[in-house]
Structures are given as C-alpha cells and as structure tokens.
N, C-alpha and C positions, 0 to 999 in steps of 0.2 A: 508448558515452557513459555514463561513471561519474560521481555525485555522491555525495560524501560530508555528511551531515546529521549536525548535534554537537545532540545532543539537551540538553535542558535537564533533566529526570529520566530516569535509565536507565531500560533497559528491559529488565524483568526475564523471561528464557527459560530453562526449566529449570536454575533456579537460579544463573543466571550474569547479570551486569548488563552490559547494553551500552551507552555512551555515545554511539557513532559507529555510523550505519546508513551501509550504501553502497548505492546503487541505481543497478544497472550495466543502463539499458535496452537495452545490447544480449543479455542474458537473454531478453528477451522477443520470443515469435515468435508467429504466429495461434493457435497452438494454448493456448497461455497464456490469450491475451484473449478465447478462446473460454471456455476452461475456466472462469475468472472469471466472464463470462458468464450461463454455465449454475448455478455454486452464487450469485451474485447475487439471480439471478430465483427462483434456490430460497429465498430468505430474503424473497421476496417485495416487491423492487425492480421498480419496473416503470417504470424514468426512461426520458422518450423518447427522450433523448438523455445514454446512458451512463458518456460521459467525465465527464459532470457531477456523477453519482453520489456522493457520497462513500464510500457502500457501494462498489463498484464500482472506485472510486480503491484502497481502502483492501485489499481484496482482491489487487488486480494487487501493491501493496509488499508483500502479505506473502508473494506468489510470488518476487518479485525479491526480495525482504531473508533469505527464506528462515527467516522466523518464522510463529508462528500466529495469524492472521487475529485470535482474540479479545485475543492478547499486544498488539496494536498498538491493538485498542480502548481498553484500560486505559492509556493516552497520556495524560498530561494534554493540554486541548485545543490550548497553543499548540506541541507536538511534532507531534500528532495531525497539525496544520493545516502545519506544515512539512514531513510525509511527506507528505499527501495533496495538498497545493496545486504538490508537484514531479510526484507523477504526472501529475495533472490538466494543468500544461504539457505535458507529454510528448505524452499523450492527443489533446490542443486543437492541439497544431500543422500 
C-alpha cells in the first residue's frame, strides 16, 4: 500500500531536495515498528498509546521514506503533519 505526499517545502537530504515522499507501508514489518519502538522510548517517549505519538509516527516515515529521522523534523509543520497524520492512519487501523 503506496502513497505518494507532494510536500509543500522540499526536503532537503544530503544535499538533494525532495518534493514527493512515497510511503509504501508494505516496507514495514514487526521488526520495524519494534526498532522504532525501542529508539522512541530512547528519546524518551513514553505514550501509552504509541500510534499516537508523533515522535513515534515520525520515526516509522523516516524508516519507510528512507530519510533521517532529524531531516523530517525540520518539515515545516503543515508537511510535518501530512507525513505524520498518513502514518498515524496507518498505525490507527
């Protein structure tokens, strides 16, 4: 299950600007949303209920988008919030 998100400011990954994220959750298998998980709670998240996270969210897309974790923080927030609010369905179903 692939979406493709057209961002409104690229986003800049060594030195290359990306316009279009694709986030293809069939990428994603337990050991993923474990591994996120684990560096989450290392940043010191402790939501009871994980999907909720936006830490958490924001993590899992920069496993599937295959950028770094801090590259997606620096999102202006209404990018942020259209990566994160597609994981978050994902997550929530």
């Amino acid at each position: 299950m692939k979406h493709v998100i057209t961002l409104d400011t690229a986003l800049k990954v060594n030195d290359k600007e990306i316009k279009k994220v694709e986030i293809d959750f069939d990428k994603v298998n337990g050991r993923v949303l474990l591994e996120c998980e684990k560096l989450v709670k290392g940043l010191g998240d402790n939501s009871v209920i994980l999907p909720l996270s936006m830490t958490f969210q924001a993590m899992v897309a920069s496993k599937i988008i295959g950028v770094p974790y801090d590259d997606l923080l620096d999102l202006p927030s209404s990018d942020f919030l259209k990566v994160t609010n597609e994981v978050r369905a994902f997550l929530m179903r």
